[in-house]
N, C-alpha and C positions, 0 to 999 in steps of 0.2 A: 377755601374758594379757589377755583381754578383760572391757572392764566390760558390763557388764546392769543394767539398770533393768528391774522390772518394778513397774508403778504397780498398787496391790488395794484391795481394796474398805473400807472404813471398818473393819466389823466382822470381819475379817479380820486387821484390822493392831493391833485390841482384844484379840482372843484369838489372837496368836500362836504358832503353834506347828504341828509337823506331822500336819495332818486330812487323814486318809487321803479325805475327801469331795470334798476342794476341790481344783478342776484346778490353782492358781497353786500349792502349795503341791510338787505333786508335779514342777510345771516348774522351780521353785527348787532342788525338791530333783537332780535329773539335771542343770541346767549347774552347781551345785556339785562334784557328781560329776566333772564333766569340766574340773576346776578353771579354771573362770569365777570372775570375781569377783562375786558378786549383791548387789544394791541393790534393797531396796523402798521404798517412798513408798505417798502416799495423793492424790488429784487437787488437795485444798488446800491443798497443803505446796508443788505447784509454785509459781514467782514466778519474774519478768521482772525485770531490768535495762536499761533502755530496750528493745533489741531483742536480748538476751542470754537465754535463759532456764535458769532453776535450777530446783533442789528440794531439798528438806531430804532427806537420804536417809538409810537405815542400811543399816548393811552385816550381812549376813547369814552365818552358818557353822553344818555342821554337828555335831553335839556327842551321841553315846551314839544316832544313826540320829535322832533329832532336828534341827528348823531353830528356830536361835538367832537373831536380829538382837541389835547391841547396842543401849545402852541410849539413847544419843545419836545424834541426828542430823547430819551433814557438810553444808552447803552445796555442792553442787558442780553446774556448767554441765553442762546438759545433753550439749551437746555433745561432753562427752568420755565420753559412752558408745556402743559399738557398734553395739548394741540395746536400744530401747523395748518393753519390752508394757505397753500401754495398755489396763489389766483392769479397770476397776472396775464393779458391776453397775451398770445403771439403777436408776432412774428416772433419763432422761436429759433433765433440768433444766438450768438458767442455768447451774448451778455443776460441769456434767458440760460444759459446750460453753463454758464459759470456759475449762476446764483444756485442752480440744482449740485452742483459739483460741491458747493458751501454745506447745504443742510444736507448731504449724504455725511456731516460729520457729527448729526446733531444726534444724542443719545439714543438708544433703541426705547427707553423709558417713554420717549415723546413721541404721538403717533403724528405724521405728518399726511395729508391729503394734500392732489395724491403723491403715491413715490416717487423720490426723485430720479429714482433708477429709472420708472416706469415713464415719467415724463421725459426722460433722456431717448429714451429705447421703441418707445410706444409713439410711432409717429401717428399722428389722429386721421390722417387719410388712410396708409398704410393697413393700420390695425382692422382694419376689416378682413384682410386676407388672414388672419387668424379664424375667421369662421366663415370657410368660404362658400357653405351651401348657404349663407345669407348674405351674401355681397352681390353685386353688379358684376359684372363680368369685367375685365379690367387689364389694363398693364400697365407699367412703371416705367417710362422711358426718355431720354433727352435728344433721341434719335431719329433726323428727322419719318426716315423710309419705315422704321417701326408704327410709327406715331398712324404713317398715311394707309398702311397695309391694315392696322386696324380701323381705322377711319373707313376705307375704301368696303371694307368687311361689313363693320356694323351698320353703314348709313350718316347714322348721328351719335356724334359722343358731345363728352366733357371732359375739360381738362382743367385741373386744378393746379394753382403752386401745393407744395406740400404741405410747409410752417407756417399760411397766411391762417385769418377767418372770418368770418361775416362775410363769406363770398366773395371776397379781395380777390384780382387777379383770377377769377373764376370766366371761364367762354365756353358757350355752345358753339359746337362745329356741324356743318351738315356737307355730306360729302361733293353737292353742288355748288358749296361755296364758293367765289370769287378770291377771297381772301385764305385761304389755307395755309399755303406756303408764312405769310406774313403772322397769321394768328400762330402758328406753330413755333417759329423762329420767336417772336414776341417770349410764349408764355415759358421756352425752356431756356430764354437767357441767350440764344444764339447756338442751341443744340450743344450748353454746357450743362443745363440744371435738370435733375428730372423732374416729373411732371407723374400727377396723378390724372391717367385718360381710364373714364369711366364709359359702358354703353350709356344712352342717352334712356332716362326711362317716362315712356310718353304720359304718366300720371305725375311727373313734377307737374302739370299744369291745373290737379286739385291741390296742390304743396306738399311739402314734408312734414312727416311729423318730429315732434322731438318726444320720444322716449325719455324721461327721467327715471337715473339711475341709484339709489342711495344705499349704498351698504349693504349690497345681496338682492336687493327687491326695486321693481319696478313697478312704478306707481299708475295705478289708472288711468289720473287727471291729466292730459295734455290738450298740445293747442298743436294745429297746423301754422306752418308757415308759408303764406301764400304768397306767389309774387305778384311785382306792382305791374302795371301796364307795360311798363316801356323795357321790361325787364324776364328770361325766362327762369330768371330765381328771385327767394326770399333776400330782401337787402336793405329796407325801412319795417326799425318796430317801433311799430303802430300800432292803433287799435285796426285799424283796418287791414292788416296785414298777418292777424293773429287769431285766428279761428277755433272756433270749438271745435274739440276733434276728439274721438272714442277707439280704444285700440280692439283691434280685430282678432280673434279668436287665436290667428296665426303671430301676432305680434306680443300678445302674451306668453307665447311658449319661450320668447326670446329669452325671457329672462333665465330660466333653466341653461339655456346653450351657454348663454355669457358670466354665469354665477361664477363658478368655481375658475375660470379663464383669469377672469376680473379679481377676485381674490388673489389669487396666488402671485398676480402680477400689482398688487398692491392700488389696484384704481377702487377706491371709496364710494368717489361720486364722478358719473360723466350722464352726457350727455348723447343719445343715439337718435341720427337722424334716420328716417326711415322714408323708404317711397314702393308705395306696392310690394310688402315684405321683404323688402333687399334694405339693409345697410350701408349708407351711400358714405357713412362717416360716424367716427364715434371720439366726440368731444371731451379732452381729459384735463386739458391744462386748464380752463375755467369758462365749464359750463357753464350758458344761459338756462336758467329754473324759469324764467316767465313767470316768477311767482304774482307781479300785480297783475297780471291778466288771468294766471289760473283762480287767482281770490275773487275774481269780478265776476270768471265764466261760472264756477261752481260753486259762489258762495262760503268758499273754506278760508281759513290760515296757513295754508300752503308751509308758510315757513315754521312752523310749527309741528307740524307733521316732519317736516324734512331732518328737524333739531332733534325730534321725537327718535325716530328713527338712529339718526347717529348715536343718542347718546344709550337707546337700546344694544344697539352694536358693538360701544364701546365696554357695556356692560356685559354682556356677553362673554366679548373676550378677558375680562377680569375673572370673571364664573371661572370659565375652562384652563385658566390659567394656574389657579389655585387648587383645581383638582388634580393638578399635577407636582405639585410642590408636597 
């Protein structure tokens, strides 16, 4: 029987229990199903031993369609798990890239999602300029006169922090604004931090979509994400906020562009936001799957498919590995 660690987010592991909202919880719940042994943790519970590394972990079960962890925590080496998922959300701080610095020491035996390298290196705004015939047009800057010379350019942008998500710290700018100078200064810290400024793309007003990613292939099923009234982005999920959504002829090619990119850079599973075939961002440190929305929209097991998939993958690489030996 195999162990699993999957590392989740602080307030996740506060109010435990099974939220039909949250992707880690529904991926706990399907490798229990397929009686895996499951282990959660939090990124500050990991700990080294010279070059050995632990984590305090609980072991998980389910109990009346419910997910129980017990009450106590195990020390136990990384190393003797199968599989890592490395979930916990951003803000991706000291204390998010010291946990990555931890299981960059965990055995190569152990496959971890995703790399820690990758989540080190692979900033999730940034990573778009990796495929730049599908990004938004774009610069990277903490400077005020850069910032206004493309503002003044395009019209309308976005400026994002880099390490936030769920649209944290996120603002539309339009070049008549009253407030420029103050939203500028605001979102780079005082023209210390940079700032991801995107052109503004006038169909966020049907939403984004999220592309899901799993192991080479992207899956059909997705949802838009629409925003709320008072807001010109997605930032409550809800039902009403979470639409059925079909990808377009162009948006399936993506996944060819980003296959072999995505592999080599060790990203498993992410999350690709998409607006009128541009790439506004590609989710690595722990995608949202919207699995209880895509189960409602399309009548599937979403996380079943999803489980499907990795452990085809994983199988896979065992194949090609032994034809090599």
């Amino acid at each position: 029987m195999k162990n699993i660690l999957i590392v989740i987010d602080d307030i996740e592991f506060k109010y435990f229990e099974f939220n039909k909202l949250v992707t880690n919880f529904w991926l706990v719940y399907e490798f229990l199903n397929r009686t895996y042994n499951v282990y959660i943790t939090t990124k500050n519970k990991l700990y080294q031993k010279g070059n050995v590394p632990f984590g305090f972990c609980y072991k998980t079960r389910i109990e009346k369609n419910d997910i129980i962890k017990d009450d106590s925590a195990y020390p136990i080496c990384l190393n003797d798990f199968s599989y890592i998922f490395f979930r916990p959300d951003p803000p991706v701080d000291i204390d998010y890239i010291n946990a990555t610095y931890i299981l960059s020491y965990v055995d190569k035996n152990t496959l971890i999602v995703n790399s820690p390298r990758a989540l080190r290196e692979k900033n999730e705004k940034l990573y778009v300029n990796e495929f730049l015939n599908l990004a938004p047009c774009n610069i990277v800057s903490a400077q005020e006169r850069v910032i206004k010379e493309f503002l003044f350019e395009k019209k309308e942008i976005i400026l994002k922090p880099t390490n936030r998500c769920f649209g944290s710290g996120v603002f539309y700018l339009n070049y008549k604004d009253k407030n420029i100078n103050s939203i500028i200064q605001t979102v780079t810290n005082n023209y210390k931090t940079q700032v991801m400024v995107q052109e503004y793309l006038p169909k966020i007003k049907e939403g984004d979509k999220r592309l899901i990613y799993i192991c080479g292939k992207i899956f059909d099923y997705c949802v838009s994400k629409v925003a709320t009234n008072n807001d010109f982005k997605f930032n409550e999920h809800n039902e009403n906020t979470l639409k059925f959504a079909q990808l377009t002829k162009e948006e399936k090619q993506i996944e060819a562009v980003v296959k072999d990119k995505f592999e080599k850079d060790g990203i498993c599973f992410a999350g690709l936001d998409v607006i009128d075939g541009k790439i506004i961002e590609i989710n690595i440190t722990s995608p949202c799957f919207f699995i209880n929305e895509i189960n409602h929209i399309f009548n599937i097991n979403f996380e079943k498919l999803i489980v499907d998939r990795f452990e085809n993958y994983v199988n896979s690489i065992k194949s090609s590995l032994v034809g090599t030996l």
